[in-house]
C-alpha positions as CSV (number, residue, x, y, z in Angstrom):
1,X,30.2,-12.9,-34.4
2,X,33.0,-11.2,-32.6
3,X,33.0,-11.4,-28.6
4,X,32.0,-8.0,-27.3
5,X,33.0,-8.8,-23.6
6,X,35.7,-11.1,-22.0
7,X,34.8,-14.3,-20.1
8,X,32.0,-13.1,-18.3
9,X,33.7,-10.6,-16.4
10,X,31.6,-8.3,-18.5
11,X,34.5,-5.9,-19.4
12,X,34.7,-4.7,-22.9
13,X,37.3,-5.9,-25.3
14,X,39.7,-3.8,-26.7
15,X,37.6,-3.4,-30.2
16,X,34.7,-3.4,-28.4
17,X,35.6,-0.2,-25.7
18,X,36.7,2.0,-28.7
19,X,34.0,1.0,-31.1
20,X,31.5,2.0,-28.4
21,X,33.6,5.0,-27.1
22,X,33.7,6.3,-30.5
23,X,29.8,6.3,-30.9
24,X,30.0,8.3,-26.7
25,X,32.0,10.7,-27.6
26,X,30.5,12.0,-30.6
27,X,26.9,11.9,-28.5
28,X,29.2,13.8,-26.0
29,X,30.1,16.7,-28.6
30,X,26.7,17.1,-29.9
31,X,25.2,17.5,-26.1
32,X,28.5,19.8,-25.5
33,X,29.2,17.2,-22.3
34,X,33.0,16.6,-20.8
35,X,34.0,13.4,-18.8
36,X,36.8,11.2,-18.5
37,X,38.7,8.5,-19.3
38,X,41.1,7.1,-17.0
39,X,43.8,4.5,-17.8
40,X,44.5,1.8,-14.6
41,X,48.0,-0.2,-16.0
42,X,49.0,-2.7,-13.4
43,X,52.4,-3.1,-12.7
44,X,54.1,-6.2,-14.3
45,X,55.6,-7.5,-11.0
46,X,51.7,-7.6,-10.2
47,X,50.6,-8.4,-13.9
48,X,51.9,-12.0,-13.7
49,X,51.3,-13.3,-10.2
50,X,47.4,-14.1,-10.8
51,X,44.6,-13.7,-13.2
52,X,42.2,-13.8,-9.6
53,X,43.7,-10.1,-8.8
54,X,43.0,-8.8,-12.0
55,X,39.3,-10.0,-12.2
56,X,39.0,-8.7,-8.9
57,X,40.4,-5.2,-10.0
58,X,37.7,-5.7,-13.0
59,X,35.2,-6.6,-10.6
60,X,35.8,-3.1,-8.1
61,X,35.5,-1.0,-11.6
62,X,33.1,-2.7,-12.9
63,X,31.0,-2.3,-9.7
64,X,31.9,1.3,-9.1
65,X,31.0,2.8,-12.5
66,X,27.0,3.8,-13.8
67,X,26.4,0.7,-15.3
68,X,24.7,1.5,-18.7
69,X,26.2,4.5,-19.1
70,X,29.9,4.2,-18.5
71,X,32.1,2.1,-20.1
72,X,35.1,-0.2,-19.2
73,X,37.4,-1.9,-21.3
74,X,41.0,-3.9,-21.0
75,X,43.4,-2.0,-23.2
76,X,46.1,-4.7,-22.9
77,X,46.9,-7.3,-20.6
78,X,47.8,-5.3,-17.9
79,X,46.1,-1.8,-18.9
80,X,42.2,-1.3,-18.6
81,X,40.5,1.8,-19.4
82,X,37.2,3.1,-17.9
83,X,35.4,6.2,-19.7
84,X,33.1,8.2,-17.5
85,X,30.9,10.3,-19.7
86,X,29.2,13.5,-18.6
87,X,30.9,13.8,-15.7
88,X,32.8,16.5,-13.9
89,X,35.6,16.5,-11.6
90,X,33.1,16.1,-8.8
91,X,31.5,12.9,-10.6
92,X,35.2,11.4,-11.0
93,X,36.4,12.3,-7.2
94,X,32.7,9.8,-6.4
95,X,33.9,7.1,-8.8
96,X,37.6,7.3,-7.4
97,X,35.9,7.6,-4.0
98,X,33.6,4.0,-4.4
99,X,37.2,2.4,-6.4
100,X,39.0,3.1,-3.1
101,X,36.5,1.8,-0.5
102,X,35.9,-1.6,-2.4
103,X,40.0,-2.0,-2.8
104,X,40.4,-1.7,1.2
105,X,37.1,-4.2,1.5
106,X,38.7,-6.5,-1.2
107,X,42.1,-6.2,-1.5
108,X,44.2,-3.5,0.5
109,X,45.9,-0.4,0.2
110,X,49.1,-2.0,-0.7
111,X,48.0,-2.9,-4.6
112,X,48.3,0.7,-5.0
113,X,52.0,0.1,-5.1
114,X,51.6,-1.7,-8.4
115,X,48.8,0.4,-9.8
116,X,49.0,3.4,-12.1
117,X,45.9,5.0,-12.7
118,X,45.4,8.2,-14.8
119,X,42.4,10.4,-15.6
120,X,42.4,12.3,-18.2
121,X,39.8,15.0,-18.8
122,X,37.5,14.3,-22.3
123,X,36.1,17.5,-23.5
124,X,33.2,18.0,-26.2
125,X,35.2,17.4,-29.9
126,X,37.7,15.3,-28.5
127,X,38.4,11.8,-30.5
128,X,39.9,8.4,-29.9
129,X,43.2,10.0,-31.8
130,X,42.9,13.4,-30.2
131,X,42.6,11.3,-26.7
132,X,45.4,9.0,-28.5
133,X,43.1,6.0,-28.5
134,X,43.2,5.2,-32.1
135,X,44.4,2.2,-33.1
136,X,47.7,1.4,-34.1
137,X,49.0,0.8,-37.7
């Protein structure tokens, strides 16, 4: 059986995040719902000091998302990606809002230096390629 979630840290594998994002966003079409999906890479002079501040990083999303409803995933080593479905701006300014606050409680505001988040707005129709998810070769 292939592992749906790394460690226990709970995050979705790669496979896993775009098998079940896949199955959201066509549930998203049909219900005519928009959301997002936003992209957190962590810089490489970051990457490589310590696996503790990336399960720490997991830990804040993980923590600041609707738990059975959105999803989070590691993209790559350094890249995880975290879907918020039927959500508006509004919903994503809250999730960016609780992200922040448990960064200055855990960490501080300095990891932003090495952090490079993007949200990209998911609209009813969209796909993995049309949000250039799809998987390579």
């Amino acid at each position: 059986m292939l592992e749906k979630t790394i460690g226990g840290m709970g995050i979705l594998t790669r496979n896993e995040f775009l098998y079940q994002t896949e199955m959201v966003l066509i549930s998203m079409s049909r219900r005519q719902e928009s959301g997002y999906l936003l992209t957190i890479e962590i810089g490489s002079a970051a990457a490589g000091t310590s696996s503790a501040l990336f399960h720490t990083l997991v830990s804040i999303f993980l923590s600041s998302v609707r738990g059975h409803y959105d999803l989070v995933g590691q993209a790559g080593s350094n890249t995880i990606w975290i879907l918020l479905q039927n959500t508006s701006e509004k919903g994503l300014q809250i999730v960016s809002r609780r992200i922040h606050q448990k960064i200055l409680a855990e960490l501080n505001e300095t990891i932003y230096d090495v952090l490079n988040i993007e949200a990209q707005i998911i609209h009813p129709g969209d796909t993995l390629a049309s949000l250039n998810l799809q998987e390579q070769g």
